[in-house]
N, C-alpha and C positions, 0 to 999 in steps of 0.2 A: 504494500500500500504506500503510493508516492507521501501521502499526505504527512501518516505516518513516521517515516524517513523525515522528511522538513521538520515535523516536533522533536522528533527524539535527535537530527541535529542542530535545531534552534538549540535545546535546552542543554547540549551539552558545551557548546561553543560561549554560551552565555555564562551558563555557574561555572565549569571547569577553566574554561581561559581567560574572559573578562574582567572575571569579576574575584576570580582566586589566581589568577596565575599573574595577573597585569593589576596589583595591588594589595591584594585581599577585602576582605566583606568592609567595608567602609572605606576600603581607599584605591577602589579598580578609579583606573584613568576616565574611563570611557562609559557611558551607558549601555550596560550589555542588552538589554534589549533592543535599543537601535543599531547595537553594530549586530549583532546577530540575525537582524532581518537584515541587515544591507549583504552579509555575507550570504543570506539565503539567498538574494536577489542576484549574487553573482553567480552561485552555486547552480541554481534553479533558476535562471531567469525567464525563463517561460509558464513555468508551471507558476511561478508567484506571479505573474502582471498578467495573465490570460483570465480578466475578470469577467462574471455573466455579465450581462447587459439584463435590466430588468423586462419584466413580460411586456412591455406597451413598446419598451424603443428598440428598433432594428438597425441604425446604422450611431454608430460611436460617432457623436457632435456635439461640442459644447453648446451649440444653437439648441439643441433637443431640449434640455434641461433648462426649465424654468428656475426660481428662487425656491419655489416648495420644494422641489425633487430635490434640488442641492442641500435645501434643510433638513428635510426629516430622510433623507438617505434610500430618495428613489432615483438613484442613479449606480453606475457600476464603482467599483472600488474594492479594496482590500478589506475583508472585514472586521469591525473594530471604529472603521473611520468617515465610513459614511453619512450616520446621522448624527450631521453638527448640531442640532437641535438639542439632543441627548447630552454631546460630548460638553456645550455649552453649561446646561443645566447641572449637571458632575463636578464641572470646571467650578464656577459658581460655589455650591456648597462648600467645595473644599476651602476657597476663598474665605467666606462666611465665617467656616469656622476655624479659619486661621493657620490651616495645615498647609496650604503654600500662600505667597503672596503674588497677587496681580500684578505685578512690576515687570516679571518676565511675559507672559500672556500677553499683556496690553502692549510693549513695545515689541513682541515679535509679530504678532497681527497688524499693529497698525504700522510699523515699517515695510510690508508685506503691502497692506492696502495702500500706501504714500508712492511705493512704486510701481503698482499696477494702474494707479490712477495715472501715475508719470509717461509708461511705457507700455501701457498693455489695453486691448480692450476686452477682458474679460475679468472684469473686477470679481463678479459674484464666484465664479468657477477657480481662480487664484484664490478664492478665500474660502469655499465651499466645498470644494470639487475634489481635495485632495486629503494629505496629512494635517494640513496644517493647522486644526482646531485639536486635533489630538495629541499631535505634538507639542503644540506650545503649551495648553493646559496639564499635560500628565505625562508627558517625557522631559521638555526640556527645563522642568521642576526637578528632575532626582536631587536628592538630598546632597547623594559625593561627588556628583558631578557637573553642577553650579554654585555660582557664583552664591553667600550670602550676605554679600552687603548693599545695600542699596544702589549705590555707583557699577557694582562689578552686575548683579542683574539688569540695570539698565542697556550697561553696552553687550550684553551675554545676548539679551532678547535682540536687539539692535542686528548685531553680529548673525544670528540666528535668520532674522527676518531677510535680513541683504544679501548674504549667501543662498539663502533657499532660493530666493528671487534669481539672481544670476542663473543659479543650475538651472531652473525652471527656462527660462527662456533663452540660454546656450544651447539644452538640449532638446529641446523643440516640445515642453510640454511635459517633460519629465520632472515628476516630482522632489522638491529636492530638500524636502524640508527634512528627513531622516539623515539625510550626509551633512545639511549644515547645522545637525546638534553635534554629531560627532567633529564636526570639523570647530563647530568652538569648545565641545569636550576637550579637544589635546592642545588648542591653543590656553583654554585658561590652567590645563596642566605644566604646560610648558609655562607659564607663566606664575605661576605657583613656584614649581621648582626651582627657578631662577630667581626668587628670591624677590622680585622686583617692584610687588604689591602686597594687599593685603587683601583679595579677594574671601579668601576663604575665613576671616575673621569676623564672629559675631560682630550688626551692628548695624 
């Protein structure tokens, strides 16, 4: 069973190398769940992006998809990330009660929306259509591997938002928001290790 296979090497690439081998349990470099599907996406890259298409649309178009389909997640996609309406209302609570702060969320969305306003015209589908409600709410929050100070999640989301953006429209619609968590995972490591901030400092 393909499927199968992808779990059992998502979950082994994740807990055994990321997250123990590349730090240990509170000090892996990286987000092992976003490097783990990016290595599944290389591994398997057919079987991971070969998404249904729901019962009504027959040809894959951002035109297809209105605001509702792109909100409550009647459109194709990896699942988990489809219905922003959900991932919103998730996001939100955890907000509320204080278990992450909107500081990353809010500047990796709206650097995301600032440059599809700039350079793109598919505002709703850049901000709907893809990771990027799921990501910036509940990936690019991990506890070890963001920033906690106010300054260092501002430019985290920031960083987050403008890389996702680039990959997205270099590679013609390719989602990029999973590569640019991990791409500011190893810069704020690198940056940690060098000694040359205090990102990782209550505050």
């Amino acid at each position: 069973n393909m499927l199968g296979l992808h779990n059992i090497t998502n979950s082994i690439f994740a807990i055994a190398v990321v997250k123990q081998l590349l730090g240990g349990l509170g000090y892996n470099l990286t987000n092992p769940a976003v490097t783990s599907v990016i290595l599944l996406k290389f591994c398997f890259s057919k079987a991971m992006t070969a998404y249904h298409l729901p019962f009504y649309h027959t040809v894959e178009k951002t035109a297809d998809y209105s605001f509702s389909d792109l909100l409550f997640g009647m459109h194709s996609g990896a699942i988990g990330e489809t219905c922003s309406f959900l991932l919103i209302i998730g996001g939100s609570y955890l907000i509320i009660r204080k278990i992450i702060s909107p500081i990353v969320p809010l500047t990796f969305i709206g650097s995301v929306a600032f440059l599809s306003i700039l350079f793109s015209q598919h505002i709703l589908y850049d901000l709907f259509g893809g990771a990027l409600i799921l990501g910036a709410f509940f990936m690019a929050n991990d506890y070890t591997t963001s920033p906690t100070t106010k300054s260092g999640k501002v430019i985290f989301g920031l960083g987050c938002g403008i890389f996702s953006f680039i990959i997205h429209i270099i590679f013609k619609g390719y989602d990029g928001v999973l590569f640019a968590i991990l791409i500011m995972n190893i810069l704020l490591a690198v940056y940690n290790r060098l000694g040359i901030g205090k990102y990782k400092e209550q505050g």
